[in-house]
C-alpha positions as CSV (number, residue, x, y, z in Angstrom):
1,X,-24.8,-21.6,33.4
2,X,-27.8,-23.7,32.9
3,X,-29.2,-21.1,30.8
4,X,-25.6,-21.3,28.6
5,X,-26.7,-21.8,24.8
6,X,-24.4,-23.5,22.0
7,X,-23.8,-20.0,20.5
8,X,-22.8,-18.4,23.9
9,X,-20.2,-20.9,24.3
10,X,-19.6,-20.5,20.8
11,X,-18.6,-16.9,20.7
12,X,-16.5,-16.8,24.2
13,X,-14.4,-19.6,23.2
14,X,-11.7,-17.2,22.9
15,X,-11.2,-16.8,26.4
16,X,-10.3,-20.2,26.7
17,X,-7.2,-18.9,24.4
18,X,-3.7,-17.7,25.6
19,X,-4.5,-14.3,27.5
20,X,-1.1,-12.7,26.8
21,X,-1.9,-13.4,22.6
22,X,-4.8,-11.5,23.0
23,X,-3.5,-8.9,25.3
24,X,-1.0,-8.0,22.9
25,X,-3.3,-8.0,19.3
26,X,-5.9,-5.4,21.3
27,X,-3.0,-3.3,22.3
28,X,-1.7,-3.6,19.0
29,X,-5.1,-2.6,17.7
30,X,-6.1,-0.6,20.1
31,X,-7.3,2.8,17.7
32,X,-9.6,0.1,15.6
33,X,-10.4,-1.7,18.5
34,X,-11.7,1.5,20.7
35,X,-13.3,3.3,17.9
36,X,-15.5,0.0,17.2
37,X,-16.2,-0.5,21.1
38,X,-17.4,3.5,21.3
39,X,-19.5,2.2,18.0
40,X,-20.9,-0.7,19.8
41,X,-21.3,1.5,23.3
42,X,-23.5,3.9,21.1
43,X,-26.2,1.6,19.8
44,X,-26.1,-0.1,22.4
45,X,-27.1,3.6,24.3
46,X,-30.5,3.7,21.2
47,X,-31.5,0.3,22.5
48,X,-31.4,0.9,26.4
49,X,-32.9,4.9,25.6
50,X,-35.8,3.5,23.3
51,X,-36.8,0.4,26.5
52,X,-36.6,3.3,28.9
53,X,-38.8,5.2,27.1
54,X,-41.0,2.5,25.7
55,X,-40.3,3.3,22.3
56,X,-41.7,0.5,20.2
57,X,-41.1,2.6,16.7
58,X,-37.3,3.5,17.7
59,X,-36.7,-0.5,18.8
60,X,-38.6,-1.9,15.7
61,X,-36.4,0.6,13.6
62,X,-33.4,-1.0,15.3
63,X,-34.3,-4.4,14.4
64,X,-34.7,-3.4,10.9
65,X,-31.3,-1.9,10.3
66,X,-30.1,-5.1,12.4
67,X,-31.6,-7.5,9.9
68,X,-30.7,-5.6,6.8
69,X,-27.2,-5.3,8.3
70,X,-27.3,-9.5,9.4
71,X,-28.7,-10.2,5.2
72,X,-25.1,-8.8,3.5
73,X,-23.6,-12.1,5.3
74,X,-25.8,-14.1,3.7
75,X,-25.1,-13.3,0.3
């Protein structure tokens, strides 16, 4: 907790919200909402493959796509 940042509070204050609300909107979403978690899963699965092979290329291509995805926002 000590270690707790402004933006980690930030992005779980939903949990703080009514549980059965959000039970109900993922169940009602549930193809979106699975298909984007398997999305998720599978970068996720680059990152973790490219540390355990200490893959600086694969990791810095990561962060590229990451930032290039993060600049769209900003316009």
């Amino acid at each position: 907790e000590k270690f707790t940042g402004d933006s980690y509070r930030e992005l779980t204050r939903i949990a703080k919200i009514n549980e059965d609300l959000w039970s109900e909107l993922f169940l009602e979403n549930k193809e979106y909402l699975l298909k984007s978690i398997q999305t998720f899963e599978d970068q996720l699965d680059l990152i973790k493959a490219a540390i355990k092979n200490d893959d600086s290329v694969a990791l810095k291509q990561l962060f590229i796509k990451s930032t290039k995805r993060r600049e769209k926002f900003d316009r």
